[in-house]
C-alpha positions in Angstrom: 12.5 20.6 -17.8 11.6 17.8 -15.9 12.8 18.7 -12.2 10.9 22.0 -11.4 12.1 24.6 -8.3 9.8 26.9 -8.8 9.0 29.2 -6.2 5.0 29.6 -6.4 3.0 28.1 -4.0 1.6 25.5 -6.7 4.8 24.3 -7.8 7.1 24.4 -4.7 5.2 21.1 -3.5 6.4 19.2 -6.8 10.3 19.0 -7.5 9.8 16.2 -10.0 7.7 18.3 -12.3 3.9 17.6 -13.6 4.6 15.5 -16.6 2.2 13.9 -19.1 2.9 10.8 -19.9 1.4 8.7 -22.3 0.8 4.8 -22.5 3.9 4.1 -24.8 6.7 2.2 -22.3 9.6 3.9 -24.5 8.2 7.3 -23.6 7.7 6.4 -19.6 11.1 5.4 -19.9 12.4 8.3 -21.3 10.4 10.3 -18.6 11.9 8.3 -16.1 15.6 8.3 -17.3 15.2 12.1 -18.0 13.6 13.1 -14.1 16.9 10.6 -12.7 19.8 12.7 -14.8 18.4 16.2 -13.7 18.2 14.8 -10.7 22.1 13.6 -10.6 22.9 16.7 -11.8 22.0 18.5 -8.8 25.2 18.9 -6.1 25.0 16.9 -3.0 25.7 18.9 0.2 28.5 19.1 2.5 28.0 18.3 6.3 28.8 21.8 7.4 26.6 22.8 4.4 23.2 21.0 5.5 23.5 22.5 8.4 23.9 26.1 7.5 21.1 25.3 5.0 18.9 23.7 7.9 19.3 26.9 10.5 18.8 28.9 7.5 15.4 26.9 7.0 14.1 27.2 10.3 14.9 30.9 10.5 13.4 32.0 7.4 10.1 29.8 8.7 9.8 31.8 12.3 10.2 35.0 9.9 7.4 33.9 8.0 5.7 32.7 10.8 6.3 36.6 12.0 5.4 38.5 9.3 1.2 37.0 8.7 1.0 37.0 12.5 1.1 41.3 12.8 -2.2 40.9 11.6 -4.8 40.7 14.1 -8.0 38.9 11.8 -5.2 36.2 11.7 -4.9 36.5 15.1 -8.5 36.1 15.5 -8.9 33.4 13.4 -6.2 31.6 15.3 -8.1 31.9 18.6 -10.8 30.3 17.4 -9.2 27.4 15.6 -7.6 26.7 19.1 -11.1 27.3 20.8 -12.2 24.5 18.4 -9.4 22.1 19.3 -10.0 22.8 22.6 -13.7 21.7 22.5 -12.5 18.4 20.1 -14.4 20.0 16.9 -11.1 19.8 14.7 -8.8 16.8 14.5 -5.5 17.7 16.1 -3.3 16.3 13.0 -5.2 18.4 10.5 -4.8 22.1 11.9 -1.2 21.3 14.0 2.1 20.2 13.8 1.9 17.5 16.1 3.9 14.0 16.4 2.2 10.4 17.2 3.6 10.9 20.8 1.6 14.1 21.3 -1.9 12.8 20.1 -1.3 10.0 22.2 -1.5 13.1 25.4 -4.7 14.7 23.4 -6.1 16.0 27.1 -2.5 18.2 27.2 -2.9 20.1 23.5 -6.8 20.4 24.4 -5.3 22.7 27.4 -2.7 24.1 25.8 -5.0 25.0 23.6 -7.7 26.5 25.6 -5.1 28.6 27.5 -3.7 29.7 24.5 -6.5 30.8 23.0 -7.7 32.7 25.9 -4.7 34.6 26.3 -4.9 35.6 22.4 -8.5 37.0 23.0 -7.3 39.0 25.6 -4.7 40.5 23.5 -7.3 40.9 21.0 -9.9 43.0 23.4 -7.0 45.4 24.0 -6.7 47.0 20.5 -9.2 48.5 18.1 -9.6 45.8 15.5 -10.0 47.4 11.7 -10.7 44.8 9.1 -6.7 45.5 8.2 -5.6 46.1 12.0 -1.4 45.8 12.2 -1.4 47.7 15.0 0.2 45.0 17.5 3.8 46.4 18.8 7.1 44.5 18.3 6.2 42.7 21.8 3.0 41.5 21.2 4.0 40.3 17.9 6.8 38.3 19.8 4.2 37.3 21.7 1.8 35.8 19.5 4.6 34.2 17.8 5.6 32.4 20.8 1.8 31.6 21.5 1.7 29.5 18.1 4.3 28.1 18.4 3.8 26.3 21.8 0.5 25.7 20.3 1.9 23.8 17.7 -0.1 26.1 14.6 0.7 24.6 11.1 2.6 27.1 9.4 0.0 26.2 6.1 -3.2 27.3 8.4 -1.7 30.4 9.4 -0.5 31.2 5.4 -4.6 29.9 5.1 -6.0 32.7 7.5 -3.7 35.4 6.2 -4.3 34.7 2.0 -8.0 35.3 3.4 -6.9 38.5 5.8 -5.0 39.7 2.7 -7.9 39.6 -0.2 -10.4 41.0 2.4 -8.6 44.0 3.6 -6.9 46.1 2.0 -3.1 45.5 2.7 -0.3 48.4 1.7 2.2 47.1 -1.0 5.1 46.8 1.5 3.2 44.8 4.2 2.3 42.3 1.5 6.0 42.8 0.0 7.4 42.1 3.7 5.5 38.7 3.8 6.1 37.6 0.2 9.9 37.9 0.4 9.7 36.2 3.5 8.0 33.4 1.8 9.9 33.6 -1.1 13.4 33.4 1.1 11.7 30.3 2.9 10.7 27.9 -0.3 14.1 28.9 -1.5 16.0 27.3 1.0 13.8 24.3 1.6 13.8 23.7 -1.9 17.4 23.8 -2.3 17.5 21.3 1.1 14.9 19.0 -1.1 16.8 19.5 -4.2 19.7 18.1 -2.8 18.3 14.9 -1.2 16.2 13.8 -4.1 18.2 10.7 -4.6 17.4 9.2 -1.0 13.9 10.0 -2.3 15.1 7.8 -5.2 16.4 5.2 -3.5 13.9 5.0 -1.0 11.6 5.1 -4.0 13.3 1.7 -5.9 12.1 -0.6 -2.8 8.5 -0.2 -3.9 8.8 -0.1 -7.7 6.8 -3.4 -7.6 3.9 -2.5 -5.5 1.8 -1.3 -8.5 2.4 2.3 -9.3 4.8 3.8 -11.4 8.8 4.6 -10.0 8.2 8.2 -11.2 4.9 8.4 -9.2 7.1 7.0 -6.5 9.7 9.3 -6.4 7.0 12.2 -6.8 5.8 11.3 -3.8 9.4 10.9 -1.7 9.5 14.6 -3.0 6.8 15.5 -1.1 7.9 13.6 2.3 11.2 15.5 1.5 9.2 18.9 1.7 7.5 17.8 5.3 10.8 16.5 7.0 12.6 19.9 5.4 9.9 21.7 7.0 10.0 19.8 10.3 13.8 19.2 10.5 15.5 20.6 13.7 19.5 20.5 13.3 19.6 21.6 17.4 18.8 17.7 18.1 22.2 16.7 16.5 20.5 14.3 13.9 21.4 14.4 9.9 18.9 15.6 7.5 19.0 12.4 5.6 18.1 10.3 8.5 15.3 12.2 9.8 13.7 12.3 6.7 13.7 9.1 5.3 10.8 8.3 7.8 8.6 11.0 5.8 9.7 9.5 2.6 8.8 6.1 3.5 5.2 7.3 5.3 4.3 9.0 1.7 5.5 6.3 -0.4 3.6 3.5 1.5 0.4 5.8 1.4 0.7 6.0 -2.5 1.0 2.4 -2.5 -1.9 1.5 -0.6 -3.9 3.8 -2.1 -3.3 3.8 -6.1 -2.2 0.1 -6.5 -5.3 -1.1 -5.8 -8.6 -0.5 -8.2 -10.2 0.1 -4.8 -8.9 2.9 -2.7 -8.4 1.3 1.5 -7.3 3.4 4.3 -3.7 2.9 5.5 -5.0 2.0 8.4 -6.7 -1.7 6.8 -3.7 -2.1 4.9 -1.6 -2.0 8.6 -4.3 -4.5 9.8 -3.9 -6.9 6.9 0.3 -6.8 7.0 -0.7 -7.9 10.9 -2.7 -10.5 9.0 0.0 -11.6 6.8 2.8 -12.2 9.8 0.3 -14.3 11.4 0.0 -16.3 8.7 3.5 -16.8 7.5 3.2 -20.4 6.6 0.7 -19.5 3.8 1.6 -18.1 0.0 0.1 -15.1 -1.4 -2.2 -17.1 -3.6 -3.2 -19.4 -0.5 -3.6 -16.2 1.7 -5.9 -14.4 -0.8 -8.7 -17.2 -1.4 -8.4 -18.6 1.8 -11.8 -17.6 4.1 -10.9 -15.5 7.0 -12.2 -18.1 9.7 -9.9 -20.5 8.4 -6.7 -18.2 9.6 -5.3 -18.5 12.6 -5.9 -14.9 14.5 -4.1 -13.9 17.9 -7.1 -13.8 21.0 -9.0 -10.5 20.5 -12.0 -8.3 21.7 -15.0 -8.9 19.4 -15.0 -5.4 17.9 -11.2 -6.2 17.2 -12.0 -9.1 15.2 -14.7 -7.6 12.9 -12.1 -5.2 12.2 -9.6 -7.2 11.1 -11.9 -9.4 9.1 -13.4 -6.2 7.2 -10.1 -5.5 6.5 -9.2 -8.9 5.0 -11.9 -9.0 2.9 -11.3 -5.3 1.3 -8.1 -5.9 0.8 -8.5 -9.0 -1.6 -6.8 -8.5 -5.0 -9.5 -7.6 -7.7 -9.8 -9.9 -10.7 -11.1 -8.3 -13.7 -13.2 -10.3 -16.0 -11.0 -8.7 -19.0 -7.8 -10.8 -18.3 -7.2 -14.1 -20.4 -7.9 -17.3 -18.7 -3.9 -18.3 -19.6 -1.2 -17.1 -20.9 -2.1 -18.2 -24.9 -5.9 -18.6 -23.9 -7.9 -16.5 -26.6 -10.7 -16.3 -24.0 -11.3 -14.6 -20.9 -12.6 -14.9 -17.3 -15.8 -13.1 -18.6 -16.3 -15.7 -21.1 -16.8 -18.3 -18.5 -19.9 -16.6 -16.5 -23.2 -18.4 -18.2 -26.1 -16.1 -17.7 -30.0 -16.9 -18.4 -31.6 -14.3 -21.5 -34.0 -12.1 -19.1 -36.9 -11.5 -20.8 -37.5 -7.5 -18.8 -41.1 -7.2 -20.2 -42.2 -10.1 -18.5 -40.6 -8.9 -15.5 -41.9 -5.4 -15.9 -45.4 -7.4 -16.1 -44.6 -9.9 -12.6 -43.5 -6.5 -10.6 -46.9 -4.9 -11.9 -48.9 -8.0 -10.9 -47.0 -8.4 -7.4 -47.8 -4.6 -7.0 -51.8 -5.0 -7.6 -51.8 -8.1 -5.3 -50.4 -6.0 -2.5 -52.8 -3.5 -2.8 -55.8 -6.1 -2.8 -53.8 -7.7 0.1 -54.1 -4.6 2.5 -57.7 -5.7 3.9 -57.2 -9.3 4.4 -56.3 -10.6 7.7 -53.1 -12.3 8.2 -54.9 -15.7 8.1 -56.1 -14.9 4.9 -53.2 -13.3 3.1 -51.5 -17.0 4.2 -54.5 -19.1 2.5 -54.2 -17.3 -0.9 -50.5 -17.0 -1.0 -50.4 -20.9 0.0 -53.7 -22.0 -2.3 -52.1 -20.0 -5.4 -48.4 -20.2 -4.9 -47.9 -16.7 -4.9 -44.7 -16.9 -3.1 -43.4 -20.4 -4.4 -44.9 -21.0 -7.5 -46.6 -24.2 -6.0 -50.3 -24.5 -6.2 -51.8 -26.3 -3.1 -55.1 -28.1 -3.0 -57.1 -27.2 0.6 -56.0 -30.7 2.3 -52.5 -29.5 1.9 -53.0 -25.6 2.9 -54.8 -27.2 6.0 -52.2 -29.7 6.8 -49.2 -26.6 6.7 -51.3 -24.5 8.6 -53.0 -26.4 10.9 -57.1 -26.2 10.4 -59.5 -28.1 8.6 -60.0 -28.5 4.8 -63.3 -27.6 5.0 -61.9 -24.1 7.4 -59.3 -23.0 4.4 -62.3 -23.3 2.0 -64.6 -21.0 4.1 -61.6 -18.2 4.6 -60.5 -18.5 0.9 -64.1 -17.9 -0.6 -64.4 -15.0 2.3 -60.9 -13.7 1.2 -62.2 -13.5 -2.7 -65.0 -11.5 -1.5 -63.4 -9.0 0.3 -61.1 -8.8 -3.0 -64.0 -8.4 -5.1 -65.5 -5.7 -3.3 -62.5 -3.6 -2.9 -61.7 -3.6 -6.9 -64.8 -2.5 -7.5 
């Protein structure tokens, strides 16, 4: 079965199913024509229907949300996640559920933070803490709901603190039963929200199809933007599912892209820096673009740092050739074959890297006068061999002076390797 609604927590993040496929093009195809008719099959929804669905969704989430935060070692390790984005130890878009708009305010969750997690300790002081403690009343629990959710807590972290809470104490069967169904009730209805959008994932999916990675790779990872807007989706602000979502299907698609159609992985953020690039330079094609020198483009005014920036950026993004390809289309030889290399002959360089090595040792009591004689007078450096006019003409002194320092140089040599 190729399209997978399983309810477990390793499989409700993959709707197209984990699939080997092999390096035969009739069997990707078959893969791929397979994951699209289970994927037609599925019924779309009704207006009235995605609604329903989506309050369903967001209630079975806060019920979730409810149930893992009765206990208080998840309330504890709640506080002090906050206390940690309060003093700018976590990043905010790793631990909560924040927009662009709110990182942009970072001084704001920082102090909703701190307060938040103040007031959480002091609910915590007021109660005997067991390592299983559920002894926070209906209230509290409202409470410290509230408290997270202002706080904008990634429902993930808190199922994080409370699968640690859970092997560590010792929970009763129906508290664990409680949160489980809860869960179970939750991933249900997203999936079934997920399920029935897969083909904007699809479609969405098509548009990048010649960027370098696979359409079924594509449309696994629309699947997973599906799951984030499902999670995030508020039907209160009067928008449809479809067009909320297809932001977080686009953000995880052009992710993949960047990162698995190249042989070299680049952060999105080089590959927004290089499409900058690219509109600056509309004039030029792709082939004149990529083997042109980035002081030869023409780039806006900007700050120094800026500009280092976008030139390391240009130059990681540049297409990789690999040696391995033919030179034409009906060429028999490749780009490898046209590299001429020298035979090295490595004993003889083991035996120069051992000489150089002795030399430096001898070296280490001669003046600086002196290393420059012998290194000039022998061409240790160069390979040239100088008579004593010439040393004495490059450096300045007499013939007669290099002679004196070279035969006091030798002597100091001598006496040192004996």
């Amino acid at each position: 079965m190729i399209l997978s609604l399983n309810n477990s927590t390793s499989t409700s993040r993959s709707l197209v199913g984990s699939v080997s496929i092999s390096n035969n093009s009739a069997a990707d195809v078959d893969v791929l024509r397979e994951t699209l008719l289970a994927i037609g099959r599925i019924p779309m929804l009704s207006g009235e229907e995605e609604e329903r669905l989506a309050r369903g969704i967001e209630s079975s989430k806060k019920r979730l949300r409810r149930a893992m935060l009765r206990f208080a070692p998840v309330v504890s390790q709640i506080a002090s996640l906050l206390e940690s984005v309060a003093a700018g130890q976590l990043r905010f878009d790793r631990v909560l559920d924040v927009t662009l708009a709110d990182l942009k305010n970072k001084i704001r969750l920082q102090d909703i933070a701190r307060m938040h997690a103040r007031t959480l300790r002091g609910m915590l002081a007021g109660i005997a803490v067991p390592a299983d403690a559920t002894t926070f009343s209906e209230r509290q629990v409202s409470r410290i709901q509230l408290l997270a959710d202002e706080a904008a807590v990634r429902t993930s972290v808190i199922e994080e603190f409370y699968r640690a809470t859970a092997a560590e104490a010792h929970l009763s069967g129906a508290v664990l039963q409680r949160v489980d169904l809860a869960k179970k009730r939750f991933e249900q209805l997203r999936n079934r929200m997920v399920a029935a959008n897969l083909r904007l994932a699809v479609s969405v999916a098509k548009k990048y199809q010649h960027a370098g990675v696979p359409l079924l790779d594509l449309i696994q990872e629309g699947s997973e933007g599906l799951i984030r807007a499902a999670e995030k989706f508020r039907p209160d602000l009067g928008f449809k599912f479809s067009t909320y979502s297809v932001w977080w299907i686009q953000q995880r698609i052009r992710a993949a892209v960047s990162q698995r159609s190249r042989m070299i992985r680049i952060g999105e953020g080089a590959v927004n820096r290089l499409k900058q690039l690219r509109e600056n330079t509309a004039g030029l094609t792709d082939t004149q673009f990529q083997s042109a020198d980035f002081e030869d483009l023409e780039i806006p005014e900007a700050s120094p740092a800026r500009r280092e920036e976008l030139r390391r950026s240009f130059y990681a993004c540049r297409e990789i050739l690999s040696l391995d390809l033919p030179l034409g289309n009906d060429s028999q030889h490749t780009h490898a074959d046209t590299i001429t290399s020298e035979p090295v002959d490595f004993d003889q360089g083991l035996v120069q890297e051992e000489q150089r090595s002795a030399i430096g040792e001898a070296f280490e009591g001669l003046t600086v006068r002196e290393r420059q004689v012998l290194k000039l007078r022998f061409g240790l450096e160069d390979g040239l061999e100088r008579n004593l006019a010439e040393v004495g003409r490059q450096l300045g002194i007499s013939r007669e002076r290099v002679r004196q320092i070279e035969v006091a140089s030798l002597q100091k040599m001598r006496y040192r390797m004996q």
